[in-house]
C-alpha positions in Angstrom: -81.1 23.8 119.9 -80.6 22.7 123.7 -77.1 22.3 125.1 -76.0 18.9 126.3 -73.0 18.2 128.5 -71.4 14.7 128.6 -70.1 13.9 131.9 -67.7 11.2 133.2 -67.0 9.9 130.3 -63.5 8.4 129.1 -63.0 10.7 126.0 -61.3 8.8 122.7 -60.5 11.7 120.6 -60.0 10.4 117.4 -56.7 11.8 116.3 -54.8 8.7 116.8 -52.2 10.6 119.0 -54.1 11.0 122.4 -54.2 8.4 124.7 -58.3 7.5 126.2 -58.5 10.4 129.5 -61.1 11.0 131.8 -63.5 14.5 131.3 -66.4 16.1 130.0 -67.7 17.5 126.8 -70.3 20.3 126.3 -72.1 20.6 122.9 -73.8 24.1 122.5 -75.8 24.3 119.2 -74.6 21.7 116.5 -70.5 22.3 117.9 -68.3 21.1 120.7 -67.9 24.3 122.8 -65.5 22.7 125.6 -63.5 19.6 126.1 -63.0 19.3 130.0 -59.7 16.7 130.6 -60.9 16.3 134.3 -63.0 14.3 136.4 -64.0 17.6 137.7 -67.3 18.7 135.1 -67.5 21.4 133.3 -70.3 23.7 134.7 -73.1 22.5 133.1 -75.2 26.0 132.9 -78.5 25.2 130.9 -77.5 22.1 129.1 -79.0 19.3 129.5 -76.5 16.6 131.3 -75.7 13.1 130.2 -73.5 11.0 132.7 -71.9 8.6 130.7 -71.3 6.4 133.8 -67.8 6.0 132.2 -68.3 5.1 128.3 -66.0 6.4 125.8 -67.3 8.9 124.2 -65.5 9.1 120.3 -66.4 10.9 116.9 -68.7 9.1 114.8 -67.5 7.3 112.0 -67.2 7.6 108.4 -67.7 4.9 106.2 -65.4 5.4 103.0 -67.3 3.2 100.4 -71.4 3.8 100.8 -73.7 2.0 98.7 -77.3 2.9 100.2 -78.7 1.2 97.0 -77.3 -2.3 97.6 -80.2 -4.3 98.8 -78.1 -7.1 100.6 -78.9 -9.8 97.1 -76.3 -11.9 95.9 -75.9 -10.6 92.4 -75.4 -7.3 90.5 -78.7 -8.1 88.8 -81.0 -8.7 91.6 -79.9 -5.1 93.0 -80.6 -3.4 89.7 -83.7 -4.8 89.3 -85.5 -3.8 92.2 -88.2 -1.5 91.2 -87.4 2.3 91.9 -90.2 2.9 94.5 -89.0 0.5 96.1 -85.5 1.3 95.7 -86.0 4.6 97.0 -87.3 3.4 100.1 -85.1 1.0 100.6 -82.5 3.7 100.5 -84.0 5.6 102.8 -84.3 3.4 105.7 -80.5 2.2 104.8 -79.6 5.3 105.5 -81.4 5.9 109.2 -80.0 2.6 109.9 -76.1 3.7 109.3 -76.7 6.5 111.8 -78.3 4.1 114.5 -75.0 2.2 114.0 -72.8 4.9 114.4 -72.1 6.0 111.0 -72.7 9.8 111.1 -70.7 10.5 107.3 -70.9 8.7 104.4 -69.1 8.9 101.2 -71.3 7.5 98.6 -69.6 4.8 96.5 -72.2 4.4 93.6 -76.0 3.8 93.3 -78.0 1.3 91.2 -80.0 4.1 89.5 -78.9 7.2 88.1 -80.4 9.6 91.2 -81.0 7.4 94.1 -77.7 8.5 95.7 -78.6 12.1 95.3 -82.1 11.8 96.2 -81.4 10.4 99.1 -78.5 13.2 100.1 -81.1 15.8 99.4 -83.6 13.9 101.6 -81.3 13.7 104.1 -80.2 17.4 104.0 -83.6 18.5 103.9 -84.0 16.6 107.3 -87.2 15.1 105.3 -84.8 11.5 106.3 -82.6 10.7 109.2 -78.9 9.8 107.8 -75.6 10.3 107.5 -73.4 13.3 106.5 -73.8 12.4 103.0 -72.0 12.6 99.6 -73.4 11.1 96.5 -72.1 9.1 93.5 -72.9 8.7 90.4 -74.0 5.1 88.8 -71.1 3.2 88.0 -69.5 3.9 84.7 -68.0 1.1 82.7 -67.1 -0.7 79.5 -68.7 -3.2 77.7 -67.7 -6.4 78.8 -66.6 -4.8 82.2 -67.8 -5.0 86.0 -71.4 -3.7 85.8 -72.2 -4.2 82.1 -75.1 -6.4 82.9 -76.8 -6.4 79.4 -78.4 -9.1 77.9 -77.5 -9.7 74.0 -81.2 -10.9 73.7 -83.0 -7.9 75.1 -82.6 -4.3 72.7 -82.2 -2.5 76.2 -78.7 -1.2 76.3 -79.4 1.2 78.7 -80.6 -1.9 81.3 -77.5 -2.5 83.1 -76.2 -2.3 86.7 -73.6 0.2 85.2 -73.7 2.8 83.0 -71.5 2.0 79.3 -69.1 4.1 77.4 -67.3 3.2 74.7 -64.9 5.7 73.7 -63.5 9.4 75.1 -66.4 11.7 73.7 -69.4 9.1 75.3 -67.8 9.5 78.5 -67.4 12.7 78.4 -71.5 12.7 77.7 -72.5 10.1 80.4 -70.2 12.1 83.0 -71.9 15.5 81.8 -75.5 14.0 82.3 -74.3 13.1 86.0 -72.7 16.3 86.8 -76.0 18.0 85.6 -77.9 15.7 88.3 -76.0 17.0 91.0 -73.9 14.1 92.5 -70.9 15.1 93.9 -68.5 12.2 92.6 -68.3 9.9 89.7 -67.8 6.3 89.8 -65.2 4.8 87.4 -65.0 1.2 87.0 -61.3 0.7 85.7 -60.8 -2.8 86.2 -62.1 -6.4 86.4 -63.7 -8.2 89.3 -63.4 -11.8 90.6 -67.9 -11.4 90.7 -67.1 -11.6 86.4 -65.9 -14.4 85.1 -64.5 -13.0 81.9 -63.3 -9.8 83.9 -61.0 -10.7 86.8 -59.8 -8.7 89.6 -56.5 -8.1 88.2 -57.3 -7.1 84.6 -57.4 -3.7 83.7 -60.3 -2.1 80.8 -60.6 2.0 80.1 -58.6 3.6 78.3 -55.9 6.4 79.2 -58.7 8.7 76.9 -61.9 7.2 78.3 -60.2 8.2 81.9 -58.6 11.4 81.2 -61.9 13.0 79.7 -63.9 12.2 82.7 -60.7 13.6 84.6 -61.0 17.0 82.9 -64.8 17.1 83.3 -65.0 16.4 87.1 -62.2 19.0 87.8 -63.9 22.0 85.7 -66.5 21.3 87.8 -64.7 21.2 91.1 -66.1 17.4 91.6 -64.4 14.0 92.2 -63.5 10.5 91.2 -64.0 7.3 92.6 -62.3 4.5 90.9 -62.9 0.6 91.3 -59.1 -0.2 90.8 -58.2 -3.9 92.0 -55.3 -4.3 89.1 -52.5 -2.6 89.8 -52.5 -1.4 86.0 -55.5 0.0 87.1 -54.4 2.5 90.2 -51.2 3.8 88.5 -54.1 4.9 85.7 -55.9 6.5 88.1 -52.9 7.9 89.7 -51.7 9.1 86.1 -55.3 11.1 85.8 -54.6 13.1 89.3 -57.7 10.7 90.6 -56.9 10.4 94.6 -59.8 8.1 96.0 -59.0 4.7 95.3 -61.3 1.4 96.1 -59.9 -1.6 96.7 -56.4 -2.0 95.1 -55.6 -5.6 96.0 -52.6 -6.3 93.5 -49.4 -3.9 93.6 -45.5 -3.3 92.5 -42.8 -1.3 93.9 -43.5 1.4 91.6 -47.4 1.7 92.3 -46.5 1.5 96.1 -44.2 4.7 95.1 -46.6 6.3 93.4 -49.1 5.9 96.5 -46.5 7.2 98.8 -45.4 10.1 96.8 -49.2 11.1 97.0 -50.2 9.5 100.7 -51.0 13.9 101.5 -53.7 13.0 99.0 -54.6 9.6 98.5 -56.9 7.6 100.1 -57.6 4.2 99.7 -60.8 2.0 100.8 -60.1 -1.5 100.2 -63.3 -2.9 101.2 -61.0 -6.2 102.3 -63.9 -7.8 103.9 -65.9 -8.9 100.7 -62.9 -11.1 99.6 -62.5 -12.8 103.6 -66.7 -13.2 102.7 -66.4 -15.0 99.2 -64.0 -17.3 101.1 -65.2 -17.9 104.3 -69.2 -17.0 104.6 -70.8 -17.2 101.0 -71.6 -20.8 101.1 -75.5 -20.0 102.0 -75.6 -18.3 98.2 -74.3 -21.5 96.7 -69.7 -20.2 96.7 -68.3 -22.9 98.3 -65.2 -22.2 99.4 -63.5 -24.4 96.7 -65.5 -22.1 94.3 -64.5 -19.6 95.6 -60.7 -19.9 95.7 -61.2 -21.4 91.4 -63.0 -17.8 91.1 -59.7 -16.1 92.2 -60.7 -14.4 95.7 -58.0 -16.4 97.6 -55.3 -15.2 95.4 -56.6 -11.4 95.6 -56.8 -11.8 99.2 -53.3 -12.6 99.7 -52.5 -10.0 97.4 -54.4 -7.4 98.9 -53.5 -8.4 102.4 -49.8 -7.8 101.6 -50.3 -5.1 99.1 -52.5 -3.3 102.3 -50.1 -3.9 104.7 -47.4 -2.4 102.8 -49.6 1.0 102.3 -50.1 1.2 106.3 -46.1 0.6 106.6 -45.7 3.5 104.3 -48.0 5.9 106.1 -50.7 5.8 102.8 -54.1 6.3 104.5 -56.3 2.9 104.1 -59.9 3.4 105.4 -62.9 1.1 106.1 -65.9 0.8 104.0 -66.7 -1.2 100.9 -69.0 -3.6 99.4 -71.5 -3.9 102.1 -74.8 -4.1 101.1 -74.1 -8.1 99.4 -75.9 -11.1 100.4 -72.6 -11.8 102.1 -71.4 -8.4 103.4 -75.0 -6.9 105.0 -75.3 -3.8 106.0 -74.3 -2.0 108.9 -71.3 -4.7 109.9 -68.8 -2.2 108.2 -67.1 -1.8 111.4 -66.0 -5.0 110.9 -63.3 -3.7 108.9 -61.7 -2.2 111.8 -61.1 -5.4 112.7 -59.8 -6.6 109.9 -57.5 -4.0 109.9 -55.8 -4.8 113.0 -56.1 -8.6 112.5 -54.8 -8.8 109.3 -52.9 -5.6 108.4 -51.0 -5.1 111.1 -53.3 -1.6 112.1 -53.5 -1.3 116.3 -56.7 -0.7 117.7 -56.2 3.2 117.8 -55.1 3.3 114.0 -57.9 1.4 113.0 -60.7 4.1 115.2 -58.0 7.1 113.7 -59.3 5.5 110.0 -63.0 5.8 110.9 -62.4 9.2 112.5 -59.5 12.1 111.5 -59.2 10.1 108.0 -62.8 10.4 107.2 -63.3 13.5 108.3 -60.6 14.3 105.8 -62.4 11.9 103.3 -65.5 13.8 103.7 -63.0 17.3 102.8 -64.0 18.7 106.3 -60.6 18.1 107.5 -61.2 21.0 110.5 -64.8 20.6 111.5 -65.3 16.2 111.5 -63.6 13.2 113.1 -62.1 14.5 116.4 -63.5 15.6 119.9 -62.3 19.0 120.0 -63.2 22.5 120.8 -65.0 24.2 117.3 -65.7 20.3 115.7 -68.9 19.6 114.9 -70.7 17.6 117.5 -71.1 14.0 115.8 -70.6 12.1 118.5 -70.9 8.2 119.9 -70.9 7.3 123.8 -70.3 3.5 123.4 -70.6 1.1 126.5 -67.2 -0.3 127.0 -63.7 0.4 125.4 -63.3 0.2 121.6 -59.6 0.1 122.1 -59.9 -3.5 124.1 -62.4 -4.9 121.7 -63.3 -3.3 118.6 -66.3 -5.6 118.0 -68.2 -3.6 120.5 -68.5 -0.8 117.5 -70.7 -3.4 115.8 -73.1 -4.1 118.9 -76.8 -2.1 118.6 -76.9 -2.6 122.2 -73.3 -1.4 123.1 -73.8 2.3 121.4 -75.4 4.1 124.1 -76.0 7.0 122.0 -75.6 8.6 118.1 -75.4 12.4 118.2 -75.1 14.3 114.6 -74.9 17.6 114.6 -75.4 18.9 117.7 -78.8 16.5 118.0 -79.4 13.0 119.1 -80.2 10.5 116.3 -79.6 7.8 119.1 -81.0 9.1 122.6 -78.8 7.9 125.3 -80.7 5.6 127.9 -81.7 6.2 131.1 -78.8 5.2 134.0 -81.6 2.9 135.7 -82.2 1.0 132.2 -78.7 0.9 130.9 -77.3 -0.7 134.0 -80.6 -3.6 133.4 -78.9 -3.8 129.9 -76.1 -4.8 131.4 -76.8 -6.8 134.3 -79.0 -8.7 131.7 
């Protein structure tokens, strides 16, 4: 693997702490070997040179809440019905495409099958597919009558659902067992409602204390994890109660649940996937949600509750990340960094606290706390050079054009353009 050296580049590190300085970086095999906080360069020896021509050059980000599977339709039903060659496929270019847009981890959120996230990990890992650092979920698990049952009481096809059903502690403990024996590395608990079901809103709350603490005690004899769609604030002081850490959403809140985040904030991580709700409102009108609708359905009352709820969690120092729910008619792929917007728009983040939650949080998310989300000597060398500052305008993260270059270990998934051609870009 050739050496590359990065050259006048303005270096955003990604702790958060360090303010954007002038240097070079040299990446020798799939690592960082030396960060250079000079305009002089580092000698570049044998490595191929890269004059960034003075873009920032950051960690790649790491989106929180990754559902390859979702195939950018408007319902639950039109995603789980795609057929699975297709699927698979479909899951495969998804996943080149996060890397193009600067995505090099991914924590996998659920899939629509049962092994389409961990096919396409081992694809990826394999190098058979370009992607993302990758972790894979299971299917969703859920309850009758709960997000993701999507039987019909007229077809004898129980098993056809977005979601997978349980109905009591000892089924769980058999659907999670059958997951855990196809080799995902977290499971996907549904513990409460969702404006997207009429019967079962975002604020109501359906497993049980037993349904959750089996599947608890399964994932940790196992050394695995949970992910748990939690919007009701019943719902994340459950998942709190169960020792579960990684928390989606979490729109509606109390004093004590904002206590019970804090105690744990060394642990916890939350991915509210905010910009779903600000999509049901605001841009879902083409899929026939009118606004009006959309407000009756309950989305503007979660989104002021998750806006404060949110803000109070960054005041607290509880780490909120981006990622969640892209992949809808409404929420397309590859705009996740969108959230980072969001973030400083509407909770109160600044720009370097909303890049520090793509960066040192994920690579802490991804439980490579001392290898991913900084620039710095030892890391591994996932790296973006971005034309223009991400501090001044964040948008720039979501621009094909304005990420120069995608490196993932060590390698370019994005080759940086030539000076001559880049400076046409612009111009142009």
């Amino acid at each position: 693997m050739a050496d590359t050296l990065f050259t006048n580049v303005r270096i955003l590190d990604g702790s958060g702490a360090v303010q954007p300085y002038s240097g070079s970086v040299l990446v020798s095999g799939n690592r960082i070997r030396q960060v250079g906080r000079s305009t002089a360069p580092i000698a570049p020896g044998n490595a191929t040179v890269i004059d960034g021509a003075g873009a920032t050059l950051m960690p790649g980000m790491t989106e929180a809440h990754t559902h390859f599977s979702w195939n950018d339709a408007a319902t639950l039903a039109a995603i789980q019905t795609m057929p699975l060659e297709e699927h698979v496929l479909w899951c495969a270019k998804t996943a080149g495409r996060y890397l193009q847009a600067g995505f090099t981890s991914c924590l996998g959120a659920a899939c629509a099958k049962p092994r389409l996230d961990v096919v396409t990990r081992n694809a990826i890992d394999s190098g058979q597919i370009p992607g993302p650092r990758y972790l894979a979920a299971s299917q969703e698990i859920t309850v009758p009558g709960g997000l993701g049952d999507e039987t019909l009481p007229h077809l004898p096809f129980p098993e056809f659902s977005f979601g997978v059903n349980v109905t009591g502690a000892e089924h769980m403990r058999q659907v999670v067992r059958m997951f855990l024996k196809y080799g995902v590395d977290s499971i996907k608990l549904n513990l409460s409602g969702d404006n997207f079901v009429p019967h079962a809103p975002a604020d109501t709350t359906w497993m049980t204390d037993a349904e959750v603490a089996v599947a608890a005690e399964e994932v940790k004899m196992r050394g695995k994890r949970i992910l748990v769609h939690a919007r009701s604030c019943a719902s994340v002081k459950q998942a709190l109660r169960h020792g579960i850490d990684l928390i989606y959403h979490a729109s509606f809140s109390d004093e004590e649940m904002l206590d019970m985040l804090e105690a744990r904030r060394d642990r916890v991580f939350v991915a509210p996937g905010i910009a779903i709700l600000y999509a049901m409102l605001n841009e879902a009108e083409p899929w026939g949600i009118t606004r009006a609708q959309a407000t009756q359905m309950g989305y503007q009352i979660e989104w002021d509750a998750a806006i404060e709820t949110l803000s109070k969690m960054h005041k607290r120092g509880i780490r909120v990340l981006p990622g969640g729910d892209y992949g809808f008619a409404f929420t397309p792929h590859c705009q996740n960094a969108r959230d980072l917007e969001f973030f400083v728009k509407y909770l109160g983040m600044t720009p370097m606290e909303a890049i520090r939650s793509a960066t040192l949080y994920g690579g802490q998310i991804m439980m490579r706390p001392h290898e991913l989300g900084l620039v710095k000597e030892g890391y591994l060398a996932d790296l973006l050079l971005i034309d223009g500052d991400p501090l001044a305008n964040l948008a720039i993260l979501r621009d094909p054009k304005r990420i120069l270059a995608v490196m993932k270990d060590g390698q370019f998934a994005k080759a940086p353009p030539l000076a001559g051609q880049r400076q046409w870009e612009r111009a142009a």
